[in-house]
C-alpha positions as CSV (number, residue, x, y, z in Angstrom):
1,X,-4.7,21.9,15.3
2,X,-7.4,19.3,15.6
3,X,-9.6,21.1,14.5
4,X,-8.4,22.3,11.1
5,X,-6.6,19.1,10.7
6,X,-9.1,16.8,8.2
7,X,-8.9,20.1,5.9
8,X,-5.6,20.6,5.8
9,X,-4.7,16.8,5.5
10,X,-7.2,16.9,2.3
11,X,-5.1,20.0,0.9
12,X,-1.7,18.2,1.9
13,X,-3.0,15.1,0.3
14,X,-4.3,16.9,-3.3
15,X,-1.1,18.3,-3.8
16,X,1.2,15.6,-2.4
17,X,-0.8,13.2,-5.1
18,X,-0.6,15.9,-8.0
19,X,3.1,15.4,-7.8
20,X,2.9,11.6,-7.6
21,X,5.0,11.8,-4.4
22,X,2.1,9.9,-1.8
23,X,5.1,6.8,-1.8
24,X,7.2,8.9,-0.1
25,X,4.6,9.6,3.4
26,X,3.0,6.0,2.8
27,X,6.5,4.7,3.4
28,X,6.8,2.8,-0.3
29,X,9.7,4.7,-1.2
30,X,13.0,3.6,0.3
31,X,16.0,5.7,0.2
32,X,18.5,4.4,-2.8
33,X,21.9,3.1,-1.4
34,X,23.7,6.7,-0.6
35,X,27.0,5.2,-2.7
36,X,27.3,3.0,-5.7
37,X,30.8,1.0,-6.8
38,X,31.6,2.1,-10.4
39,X,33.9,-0.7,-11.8
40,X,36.6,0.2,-14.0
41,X,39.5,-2.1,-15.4
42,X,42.3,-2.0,-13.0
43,X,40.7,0.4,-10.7
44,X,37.1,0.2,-8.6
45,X,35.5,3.7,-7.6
46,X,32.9,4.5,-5.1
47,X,31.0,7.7,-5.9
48,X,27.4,9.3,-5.0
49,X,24.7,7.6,-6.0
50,X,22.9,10.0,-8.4
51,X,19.4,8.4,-7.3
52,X,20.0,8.7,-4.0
53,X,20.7,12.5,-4.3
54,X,17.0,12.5,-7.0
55,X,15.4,10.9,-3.9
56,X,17.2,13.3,-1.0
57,X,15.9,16.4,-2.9
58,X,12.2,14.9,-3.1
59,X,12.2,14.1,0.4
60,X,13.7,17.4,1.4
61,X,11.1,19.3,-1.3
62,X,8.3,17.1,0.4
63,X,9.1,17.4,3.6
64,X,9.8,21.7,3.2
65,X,5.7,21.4,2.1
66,X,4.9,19.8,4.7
67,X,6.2,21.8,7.5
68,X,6.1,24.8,6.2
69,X,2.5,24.7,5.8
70,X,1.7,24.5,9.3
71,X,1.2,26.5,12.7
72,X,3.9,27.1,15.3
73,X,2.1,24.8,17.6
74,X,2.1,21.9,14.9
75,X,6.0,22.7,14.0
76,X,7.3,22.0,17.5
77,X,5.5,18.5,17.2
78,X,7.7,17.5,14.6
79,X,10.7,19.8,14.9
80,X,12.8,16.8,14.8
81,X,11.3,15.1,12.4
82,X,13.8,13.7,10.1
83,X,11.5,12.8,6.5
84,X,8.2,13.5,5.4
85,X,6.8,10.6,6.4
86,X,7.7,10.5,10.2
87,X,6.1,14.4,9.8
88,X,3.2,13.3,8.4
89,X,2.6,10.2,10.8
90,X,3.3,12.2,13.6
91,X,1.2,14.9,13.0
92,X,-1.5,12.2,12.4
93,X,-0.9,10.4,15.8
94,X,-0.9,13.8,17.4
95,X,-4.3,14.6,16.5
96,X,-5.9,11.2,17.1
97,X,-4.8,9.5,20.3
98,X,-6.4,6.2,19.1
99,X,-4.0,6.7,15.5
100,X,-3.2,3.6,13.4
101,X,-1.0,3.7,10.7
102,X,-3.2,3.6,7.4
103,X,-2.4,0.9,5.1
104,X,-0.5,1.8,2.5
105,X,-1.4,1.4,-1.4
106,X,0.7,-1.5,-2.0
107,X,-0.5,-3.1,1.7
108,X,-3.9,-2.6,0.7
109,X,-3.2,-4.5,-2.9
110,X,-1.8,-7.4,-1.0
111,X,-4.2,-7.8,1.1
112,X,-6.8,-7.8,-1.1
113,X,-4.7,-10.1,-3.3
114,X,-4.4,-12.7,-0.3
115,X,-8.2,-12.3,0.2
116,X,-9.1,-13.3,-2.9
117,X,-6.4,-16.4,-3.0
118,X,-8.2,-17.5,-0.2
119,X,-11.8,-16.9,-1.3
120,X,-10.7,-18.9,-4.8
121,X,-9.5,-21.4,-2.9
122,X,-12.3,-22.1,-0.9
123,X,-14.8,-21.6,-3.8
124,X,-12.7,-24.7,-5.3
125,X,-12.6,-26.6,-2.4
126,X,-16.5,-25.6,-2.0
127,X,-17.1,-27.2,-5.5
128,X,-15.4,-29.6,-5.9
129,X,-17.7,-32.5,-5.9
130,X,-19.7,-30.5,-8.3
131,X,-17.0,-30.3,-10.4
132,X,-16.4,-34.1,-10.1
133,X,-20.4,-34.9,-10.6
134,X,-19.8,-32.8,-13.9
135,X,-16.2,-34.4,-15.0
136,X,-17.8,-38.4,-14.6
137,X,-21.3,-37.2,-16.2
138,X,-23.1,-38.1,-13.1
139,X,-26.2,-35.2,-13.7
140,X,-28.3,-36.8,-10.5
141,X,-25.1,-35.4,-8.6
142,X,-24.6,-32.4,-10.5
143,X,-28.8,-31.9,-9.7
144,X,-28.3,-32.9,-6.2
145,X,-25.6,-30.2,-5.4
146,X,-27.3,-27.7,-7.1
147,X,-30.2,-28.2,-5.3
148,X,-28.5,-27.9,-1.8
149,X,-26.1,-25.0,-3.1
150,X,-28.4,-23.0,-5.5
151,X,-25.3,-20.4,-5.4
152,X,-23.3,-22.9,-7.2
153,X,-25.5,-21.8,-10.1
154,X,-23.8,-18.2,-10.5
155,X,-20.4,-18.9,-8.5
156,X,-17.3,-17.4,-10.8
157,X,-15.0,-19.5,-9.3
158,X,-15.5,-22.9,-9.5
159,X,-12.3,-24.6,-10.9
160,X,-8.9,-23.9,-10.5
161,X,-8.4,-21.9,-14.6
């Protein structure tokens, strides 16, 4: 229910994590090809991939936590659910009308990543007539700058290394 819902997500959440399985509702882990082709001289074989059947189990295990830890009411939400992380999703959006999708992890890390190639970037772009006042030995420029950017004086990121 909504009510019990932030406490129970917490619980979820603790022991989802103390299995290292939060890829699987975050969406980072992708289901292995179901087959792989074994190639053999003279004859080529295509068997059951043996990760796909690791990840089917963990998905199955995950999902089996999932839903059978909640109420009768929360189970026909996601009767049909078919992995974990549609369950989890959906039990989110069904709680919160105004529900986003949380950034996963890895989304998060890229993000950031891009932010900070950006802010570098800029910071070089920023200083870069400092950086030429300093490379021709012109100190009257290097002064001047300073003087109208006194955060030039502890910027981390003035050059490009």
């Amino acid at each position: 229910t909504k009510a019990n819902y932030p406490l129970w997500k917490a619980q979820m959440l603790s022991l989802i994590s103390s299995e290292d399985l939060l890829a699987f509702i975050y969406g980072t882990v992708k289901a292995p090809p179901q087959s792989i082709t074994i190639e053999e001289p003279r004859i080529t074989r295509i068997i059951v991939n043996p990760e796909y059947e690791a990840w089917k189990r963990t998905e199955k295990l995950l999902k089996g936590w999932i839903i059978g830890s909640l109420s009768e009411e929360c189970l026909a939400i996601v009767k049909d659910s078919y992995t974990a992380r549609y369950v989890w999703t959906e039990l989110a959006k069904s709680v919160n009308a105004h529900y986003q999708e949380a950034e996963t992890p890895l989304e998060k890390s890229e993000k950031t990543k891009e932010t900070a190639e950006r802010e570098d970037k800029d910071a070089i772009e920023r200083y870069y007539p400092l950086r030429k006042a300093i490379a021709k030995g012109d100190w009257e420029g290097v002064d001047k700058f300073l003087k109208s950017d006194s955060a030039a004086i502890t910027a981390t990121k003035i050059t490009k290394a």
